[in-house]
Residue, then its C-alpha position, 0 to 999 in steps of 0.5 A: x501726807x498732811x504735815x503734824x501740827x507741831x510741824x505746821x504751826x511753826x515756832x511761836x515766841x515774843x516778839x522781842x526774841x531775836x531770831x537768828x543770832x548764831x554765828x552761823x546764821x544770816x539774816x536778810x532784810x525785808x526788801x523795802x519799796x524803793x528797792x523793789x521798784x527799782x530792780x528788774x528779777x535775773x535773766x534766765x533766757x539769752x536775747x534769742x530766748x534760749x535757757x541761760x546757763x548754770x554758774x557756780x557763782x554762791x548766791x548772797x543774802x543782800x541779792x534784791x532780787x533774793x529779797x524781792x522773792x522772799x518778800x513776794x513768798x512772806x505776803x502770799x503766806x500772810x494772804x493765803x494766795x500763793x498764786x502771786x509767789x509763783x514768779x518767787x519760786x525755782x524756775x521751771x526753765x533751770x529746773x528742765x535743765x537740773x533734774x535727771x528725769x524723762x518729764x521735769x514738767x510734770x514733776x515741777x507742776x505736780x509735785x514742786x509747785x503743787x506742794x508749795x502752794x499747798x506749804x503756803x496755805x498751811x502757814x496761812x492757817x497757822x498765823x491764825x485769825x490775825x494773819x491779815x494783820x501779820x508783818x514779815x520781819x526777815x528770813x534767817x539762813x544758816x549760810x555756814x551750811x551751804x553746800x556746793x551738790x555736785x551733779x548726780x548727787x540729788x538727781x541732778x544732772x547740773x551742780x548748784x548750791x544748797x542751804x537748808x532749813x532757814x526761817x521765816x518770821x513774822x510778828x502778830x498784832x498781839x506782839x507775839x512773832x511766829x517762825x516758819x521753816x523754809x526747807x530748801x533754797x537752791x542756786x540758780x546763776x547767782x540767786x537763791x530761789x525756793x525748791x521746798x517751803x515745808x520738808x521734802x515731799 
C-alpha cells in the first residue's frame, strides 16, 4: 500500500530550525572523508566464515561505522539509486539468525530489502527537483526510547536493541531543510543498522 503523501513528503522547514534538540533525542554527525576512509565495517563471519554471534552490547551514535551507513542510506536518498546502500542495510546473515520463520531469505529480499529500496525512491521523489543539490545534515535519535526485545517478543528468536522513529535531515539549495523518518533501527553485535526506512510493512 503506497505510503500518503503527508507521509512521503516528510517535514519541511527553514534551515535554520534545529532538528532534534529534545533531551531526549541524539544527534550523529555527518561521517566526514577522512573517517570513512579509515574505517573498515563490523565483522560479521568468524576467520572460518561462520555467522559471528549476537551480543547485548547497546550500540552508540559515534560508532563510524553507524555513521558510514547513515551517510551511504543519505546519498542513495539524494541520488535515487538505493543499490549502493544495500551494504548500509540489516544483514541478511544476522537476520537468518533473528527471524523465527521457515525462509528469512525470502522474506529478507522480498519484503525488507524490496520495501527499502522502494522508501528510498520515495524520499527521492520528495526532496523534489533540487534533490541532485540536497546535502544531509545528520540523523536524530530518540536514544532515551531504545528498547532492549527480548526473544519471541517480535518474532525473534535472538534478543537485540530497538530505537524507533529517528530522522533524517536534509537541507535545499533554497535554504529550506527536509526531514524524513527512519523507522526502525535494530542492534547487531554492537551497531545499528536499518530494518525499516519508511513505517512497518
Amino acid at each position: 500500500m503506497p505510503a500518503s503523501a503527508s507521509r512521503a513528503a516528510g517535514s519541511e522547514s527553514d534551515a535554520g530550525a534545529a532538528p532534534g534538540s529534545g533531551a531526549d533525542a541524539g544527534v550523529a554527525p555527518v561521517a566526514s572523508s577522512a573517517t570513512s576512509a579509515g574505517s573498515a565495517p563490523p565483522a560479521l563471519l568468524d576467520l572460518e566464515g561462520k555467522p559471528l554471534p549476537q551480543t547485548d552490547q547497546r550500540p552508540t551514535l559515534s560508532s563510524s561505522s553507524f555513521q558510514q551507513r547513515i551517510e551511504a542510506i543519505a546519498q542513495a536518498i539524494i541520488s535515487g539509486d538505493a543499490e549502493p546502500a544495500s551494504t548500509a542495510f540489516f544483514p541478511l546473515v544476522a537476520y537468518q539468525q533473528v527471524k523465527d520463520v521457515a525462509k528469512p531469505e525470502r522474506d529478507y529480499r522480498f519484503r525488507l530489502l524490496a520495501n527499502f529500496k522502494r522508501d528510498v525512491l520515495e524520499y527521492h521523489h520528495a526532496l523534489g527537483a533540487a534533490a541532485a543539490d540536497a546535502k544531509f545534515s545528520g540523523i536524530t535519535v530518540p536514544e532515551r526510547d531504545t528498547k532492549w526485545m527480548a526473544p519471541g517478543s517480535e518474532g525473534n528468536k535472538l534478543g537485540y536493541f530497538r530505537v524507533l522513529r529517528s530522522h533524517l535531515h536534509f537541507t535545499l539549495p533554497a535554504g529550506r531543510s527536509r526531514d524524513f523518518e527512519l523507522t526502525s533501527l535494530i542492534s547487531w553485535r554492537g551497531e545499528w543498522y536499518v530494518v525499516h526506512l519508511h513505517d512497518f510493512k
